[in-house]
C-alpha positions as CSV (number, residue, x, y, z in Angstrom):
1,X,-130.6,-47.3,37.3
2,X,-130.6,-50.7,39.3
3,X,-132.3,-53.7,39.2
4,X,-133.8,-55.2,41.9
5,X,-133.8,-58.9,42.1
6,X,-136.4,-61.1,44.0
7,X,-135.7,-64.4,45.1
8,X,-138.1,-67.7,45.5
9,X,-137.4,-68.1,49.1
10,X,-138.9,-64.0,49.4
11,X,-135.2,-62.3,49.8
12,X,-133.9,-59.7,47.7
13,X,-131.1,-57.9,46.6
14,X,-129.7,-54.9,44.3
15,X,-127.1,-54.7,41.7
16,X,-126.4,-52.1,38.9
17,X,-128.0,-52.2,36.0
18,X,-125.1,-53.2,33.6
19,X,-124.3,-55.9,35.6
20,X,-127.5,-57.5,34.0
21,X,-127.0,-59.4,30.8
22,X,-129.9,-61.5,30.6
23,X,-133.4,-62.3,32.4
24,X,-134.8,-66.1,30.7
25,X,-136.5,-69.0,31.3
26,X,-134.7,-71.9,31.7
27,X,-135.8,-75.5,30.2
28,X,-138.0,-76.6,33.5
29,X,-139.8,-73.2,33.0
30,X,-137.8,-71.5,36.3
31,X,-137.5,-67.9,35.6
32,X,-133.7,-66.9,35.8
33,X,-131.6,-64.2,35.1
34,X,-127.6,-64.2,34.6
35,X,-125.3,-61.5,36.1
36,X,-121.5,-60.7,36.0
37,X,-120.2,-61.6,38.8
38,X,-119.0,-59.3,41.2
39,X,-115.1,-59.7,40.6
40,X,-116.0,-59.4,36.3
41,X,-114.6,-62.8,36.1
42,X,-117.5,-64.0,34.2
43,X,-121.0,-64.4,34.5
44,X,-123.1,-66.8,36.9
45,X,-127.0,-68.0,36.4
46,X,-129.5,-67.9,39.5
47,X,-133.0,-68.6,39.9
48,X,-135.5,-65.3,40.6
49,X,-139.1,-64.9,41.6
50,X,-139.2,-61.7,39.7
51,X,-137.6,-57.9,39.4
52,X,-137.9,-54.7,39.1
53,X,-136.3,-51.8,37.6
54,X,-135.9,-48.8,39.8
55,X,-134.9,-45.6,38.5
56,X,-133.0,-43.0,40.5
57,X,-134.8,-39.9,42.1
58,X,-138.1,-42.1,42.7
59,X,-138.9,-43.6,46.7
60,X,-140.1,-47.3,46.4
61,X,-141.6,-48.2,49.7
């Protein structure tokens, strides 16, 4: 399964599921989600517009 994340400035982008650890909203209200980071030296917080989980054998398009 992976999670697709969408950003507030309309981009995208794809990482693994079980990279995920947590979708929140922050203090100001900004949805954000934290991640590991791709080298698993710890985890990193960024702001998203939303996301989606995508399952494997089903065509989004």
């Amino acid at each position: 399964m992976m999670i697709k994340y969408l950003y507030p400035d309309g981009s995208h982008c794809y990482r693994a599921l079980h990279t995920a650890h947590a979708i929140f909203r922050n203090a100001d209200g900004k949805l954000m989600a934290r991640a590991e980071k791709a080298d698993r030296s710890g985890m990193y917080e960024f702001e998203i517009a939303g996301f989606e989980l995508l399952s494997p054998g089903i065509v989004y398009d």
